[in-house]
C-alpha positions as CSV (number, residue, x, y, z in Angstrom):
1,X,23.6,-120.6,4.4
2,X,20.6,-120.8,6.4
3,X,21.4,-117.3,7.8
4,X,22.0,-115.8,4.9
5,X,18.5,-117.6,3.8
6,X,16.2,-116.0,6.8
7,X,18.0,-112.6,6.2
8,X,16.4,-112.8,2.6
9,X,13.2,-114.2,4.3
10,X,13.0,-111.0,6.5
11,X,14.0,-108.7,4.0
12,X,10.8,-109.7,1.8
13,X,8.7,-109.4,4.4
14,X,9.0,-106.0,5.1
15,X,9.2,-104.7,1.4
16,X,5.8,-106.8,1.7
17,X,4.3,-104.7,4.8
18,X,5.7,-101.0,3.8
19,X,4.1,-101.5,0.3
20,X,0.8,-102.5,2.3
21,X,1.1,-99.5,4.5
22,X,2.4,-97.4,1.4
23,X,-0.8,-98.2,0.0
24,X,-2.8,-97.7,2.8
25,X,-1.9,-94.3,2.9
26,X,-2.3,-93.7,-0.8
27,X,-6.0,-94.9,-1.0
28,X,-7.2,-91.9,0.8
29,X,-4.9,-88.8,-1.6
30,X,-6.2,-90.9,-4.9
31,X,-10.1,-90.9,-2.8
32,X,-9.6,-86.8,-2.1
33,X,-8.6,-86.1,-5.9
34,X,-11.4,-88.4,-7.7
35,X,-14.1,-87.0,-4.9
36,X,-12.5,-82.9,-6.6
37,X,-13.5,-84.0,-10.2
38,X,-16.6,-86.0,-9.8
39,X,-17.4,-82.6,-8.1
40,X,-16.1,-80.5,-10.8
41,X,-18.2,-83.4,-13.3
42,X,-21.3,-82.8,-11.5
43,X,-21.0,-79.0,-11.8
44,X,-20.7,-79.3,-15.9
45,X,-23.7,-81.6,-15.2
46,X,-25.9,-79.1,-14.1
47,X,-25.0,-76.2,-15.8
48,X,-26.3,-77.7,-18.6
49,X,-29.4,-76.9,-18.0
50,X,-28.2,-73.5,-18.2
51,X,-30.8,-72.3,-15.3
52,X,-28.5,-73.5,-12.6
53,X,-25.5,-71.8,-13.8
54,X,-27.5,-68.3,-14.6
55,X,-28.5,-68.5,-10.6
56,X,-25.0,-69.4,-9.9
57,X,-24.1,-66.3,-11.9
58,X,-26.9,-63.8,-10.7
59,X,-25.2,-65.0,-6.8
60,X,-21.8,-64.4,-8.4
61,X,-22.8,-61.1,-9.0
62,X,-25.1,-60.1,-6.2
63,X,-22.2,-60.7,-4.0
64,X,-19.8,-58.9,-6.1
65,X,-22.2,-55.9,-5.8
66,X,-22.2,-55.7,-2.0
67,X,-19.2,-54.0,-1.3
68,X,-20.6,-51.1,-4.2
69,X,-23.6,-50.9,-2.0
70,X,-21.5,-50.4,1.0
71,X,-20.0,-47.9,-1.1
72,X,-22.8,-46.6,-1.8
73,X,-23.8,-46.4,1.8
74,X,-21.4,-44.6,2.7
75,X,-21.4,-41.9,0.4
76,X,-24.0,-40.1,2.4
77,X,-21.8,-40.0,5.2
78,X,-19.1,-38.5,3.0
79,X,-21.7,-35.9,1.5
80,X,-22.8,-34.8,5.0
81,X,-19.3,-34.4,5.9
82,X,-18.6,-32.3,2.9
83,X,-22.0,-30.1,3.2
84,X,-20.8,-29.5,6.7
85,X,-18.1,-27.0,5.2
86,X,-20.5,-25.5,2.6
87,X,-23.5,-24.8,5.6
88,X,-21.0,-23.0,7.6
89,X,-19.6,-21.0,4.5
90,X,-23.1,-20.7,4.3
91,X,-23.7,-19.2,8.0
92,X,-21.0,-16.8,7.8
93,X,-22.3,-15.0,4.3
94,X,-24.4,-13.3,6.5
95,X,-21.9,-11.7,8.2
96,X,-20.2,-10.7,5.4
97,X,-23.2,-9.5,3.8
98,X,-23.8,-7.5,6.8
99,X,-19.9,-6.0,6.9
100,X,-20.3,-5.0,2.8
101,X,-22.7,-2.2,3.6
102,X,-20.6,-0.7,6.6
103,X,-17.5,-0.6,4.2
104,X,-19.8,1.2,1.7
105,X,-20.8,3.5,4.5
106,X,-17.2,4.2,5.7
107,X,-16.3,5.0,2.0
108,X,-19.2,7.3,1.5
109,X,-18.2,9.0,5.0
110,X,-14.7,9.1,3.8
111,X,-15.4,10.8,0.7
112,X,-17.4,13.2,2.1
113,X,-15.0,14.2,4.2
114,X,-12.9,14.9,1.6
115,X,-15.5,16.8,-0.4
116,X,-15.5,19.0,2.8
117,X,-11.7,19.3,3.2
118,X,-11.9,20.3,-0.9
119,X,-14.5,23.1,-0.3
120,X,-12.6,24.3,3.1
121,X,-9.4,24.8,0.9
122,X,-11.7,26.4,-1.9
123,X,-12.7,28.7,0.2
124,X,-9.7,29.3,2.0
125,X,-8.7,30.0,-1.4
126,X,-10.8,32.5,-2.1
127,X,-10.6,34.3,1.3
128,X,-7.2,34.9,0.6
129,X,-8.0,36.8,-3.0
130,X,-10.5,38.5,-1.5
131,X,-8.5,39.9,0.8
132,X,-6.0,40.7,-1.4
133,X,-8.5,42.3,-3.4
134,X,-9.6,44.8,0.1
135,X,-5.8,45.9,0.3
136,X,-5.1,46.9,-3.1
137,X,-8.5,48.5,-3.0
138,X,-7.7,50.3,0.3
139,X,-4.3,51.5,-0.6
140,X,-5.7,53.1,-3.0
141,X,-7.8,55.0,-1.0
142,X,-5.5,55.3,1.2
143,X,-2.2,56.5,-1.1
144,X,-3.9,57.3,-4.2
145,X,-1.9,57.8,-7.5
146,X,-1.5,61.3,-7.7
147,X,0.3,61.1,-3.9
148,X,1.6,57.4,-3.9
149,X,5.2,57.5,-3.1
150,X,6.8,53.5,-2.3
151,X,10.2,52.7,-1.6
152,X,11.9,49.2,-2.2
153,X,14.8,47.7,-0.9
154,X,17.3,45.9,-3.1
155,X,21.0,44.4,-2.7
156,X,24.0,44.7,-5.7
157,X,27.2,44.1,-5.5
158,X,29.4,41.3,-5.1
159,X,30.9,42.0,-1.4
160,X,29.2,39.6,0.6
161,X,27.9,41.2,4.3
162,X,24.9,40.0,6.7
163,X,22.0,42.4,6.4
164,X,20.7,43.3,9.9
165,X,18.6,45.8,9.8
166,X,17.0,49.4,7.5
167,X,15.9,52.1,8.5
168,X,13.9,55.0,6.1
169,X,13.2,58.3,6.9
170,X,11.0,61.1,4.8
171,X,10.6,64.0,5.5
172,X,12.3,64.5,8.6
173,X,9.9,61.2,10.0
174,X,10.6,57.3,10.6
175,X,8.4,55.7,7.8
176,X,9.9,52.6,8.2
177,X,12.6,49.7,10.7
178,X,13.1,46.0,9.4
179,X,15.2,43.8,11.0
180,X,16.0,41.1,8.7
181,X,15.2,36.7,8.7
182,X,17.9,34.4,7.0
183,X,15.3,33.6,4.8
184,X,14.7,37.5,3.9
185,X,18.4,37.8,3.3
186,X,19.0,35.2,1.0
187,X,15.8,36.1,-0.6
188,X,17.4,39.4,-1.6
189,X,20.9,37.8,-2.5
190,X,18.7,36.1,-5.0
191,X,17.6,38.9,-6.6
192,X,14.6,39.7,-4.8
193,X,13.3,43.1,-3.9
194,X,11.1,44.3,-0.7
195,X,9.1,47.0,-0.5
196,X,9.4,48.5,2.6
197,X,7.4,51.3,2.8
198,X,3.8,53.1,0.9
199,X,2.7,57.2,1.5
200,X,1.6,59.7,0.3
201,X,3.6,62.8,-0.4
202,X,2.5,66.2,-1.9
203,X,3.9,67.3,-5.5
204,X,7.8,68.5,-4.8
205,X,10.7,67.4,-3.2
206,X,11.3,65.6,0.1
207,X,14.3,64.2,1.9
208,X,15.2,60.5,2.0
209,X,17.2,59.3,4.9
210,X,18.4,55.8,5.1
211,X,20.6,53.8,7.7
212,X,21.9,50.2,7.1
213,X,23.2,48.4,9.8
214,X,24.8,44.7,9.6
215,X,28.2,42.7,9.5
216,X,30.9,42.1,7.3
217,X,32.5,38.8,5.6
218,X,35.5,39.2,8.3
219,X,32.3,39.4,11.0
220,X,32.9,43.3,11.7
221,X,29.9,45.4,12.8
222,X,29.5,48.6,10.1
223,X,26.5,51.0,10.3
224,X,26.4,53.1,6.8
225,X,23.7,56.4,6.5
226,X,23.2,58.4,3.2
227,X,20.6,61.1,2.4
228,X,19.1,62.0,-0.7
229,X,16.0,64.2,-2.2
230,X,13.0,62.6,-4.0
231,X,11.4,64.5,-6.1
232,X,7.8,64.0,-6.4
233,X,5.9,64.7,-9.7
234,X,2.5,64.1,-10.4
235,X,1.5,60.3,-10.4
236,X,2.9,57.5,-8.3
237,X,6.6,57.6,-7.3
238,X,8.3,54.4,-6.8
239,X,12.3,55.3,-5.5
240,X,14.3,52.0,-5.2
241,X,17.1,52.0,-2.4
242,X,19.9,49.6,-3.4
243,X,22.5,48.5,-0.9
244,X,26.1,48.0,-2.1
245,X,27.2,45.9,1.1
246,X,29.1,48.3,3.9
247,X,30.4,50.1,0.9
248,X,27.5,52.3,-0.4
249,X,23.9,52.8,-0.7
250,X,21.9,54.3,-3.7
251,X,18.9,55.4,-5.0
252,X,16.9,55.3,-8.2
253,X,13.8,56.0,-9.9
254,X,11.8,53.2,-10.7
């Protein structure tokens, strides 16, 4: 009984001293929170007045407004950064103001060269007719009308042969040899006609003598002659010799 009395005894005793110390510790928490809203009472206190609180506001928003006048600051530096790129677009219009009028000069020189390679050709052009002009003039002083005799050369026929070479002769003379191009030959397989030879003959007639040399389809050599008389009246005489392949050659009035 007595043991169980003490163990009571001492039980009570320490509830007794952790309360104290529970208390202890408590004081200062409960100190700390009345100590926040005697400061947050003395604050409605003076704003009251309403002075306190408009310089407590003008602070507020003096120190808002510092970091827009850093801002601010530093806007220069961004301005000078970006006018760097502008100055040196700047610089360089020079350059390019100089290089506009060499362009226009190299146009101008260009199209004056080609004003000159226009009149070259012009008068290249007109060269030519003028000397086309001269040799009609001077065949007919040469082989005027009432003596003019001309003799053309045509192919007919459907045998096909290489053309190698004519041979005319009036009157007893050589008036004319061609040896024929490719390009000559198929010209007259096309229908095209040369004239081989221009004269003069008197009024009357006169012997024709003409000799055709060439090859055959099969590649044979052939040589064909023929003679004729061409009688000359008064004017020009045109006689066209037509060549029928190694078959035949004839001659008519044109």
């Amino acid at each position: 009984m007595g043991k169980l009395l003490k163990a009571v005894i001492a039980g009570i005793a320490l509830f007794l001293m952790t309360g104290a110390a529970f208390g202890v510790e408590a004081a200062p928490v409960q100190t700390e929170t009345e100590a926040s809203r005697q400061a947050t009472g003395a604050e409605e206190t003076a704003c009251v007045d309403g002075a306190d609180c408009r310089f407590a506001q003008a602070s507020d928003e003096v120190d808002a407004a510092e970091p827009a006048d850093a801002v601010d600051a530093a806007e220069p530096v961004e301005a000078v950064q970006a006018a760097k790129p502008v100055e040196a677009a700047a610089a360089a219009k020079p350059e390019t103001a100089v290089a506009k009028p060499e362009t226009a000069a190299a146009r101008q020189t260009a199209e004056q060269v080609k004003g000159l390679d226009e009149q070259v050709q012009e008068i290249k052009a007109d060269v030519l007719s003028i000397a086309a002009q001269l040799s009609r003039l001077e065949e007919k002083l040469l082989y005027p009308s009432d003596t003019q005799v001309a003799l053309f050369v045509s192919l007919a026929g459907e045998e096909k042969f290489r053309l190698d070479s004519v041979s005319v002769e009036l009157d007893g003379k050589e008036v004319a040899h061609h040896l024929y191009t490719y390009n000559e030959i198929e010209a007259l397989r096309k229908g095209g006609v040369q004239r081989i030879h221009v004269g003069n003959a008197m009024t009357g007639e006169h012997p024709l003598h003409v000799t055709v040399t060439g090859k055959t389809e099969g590649g044979t050599d052939f040589r064909k002659d023929e003679s004729f008389k061409v009688a000359k009246g008064v004017g020009p005489k045109l006689v066209g010799v037509v060549l029928s392949g190694s078959k035949s050659i004839t001659v008519k009035d044109w």
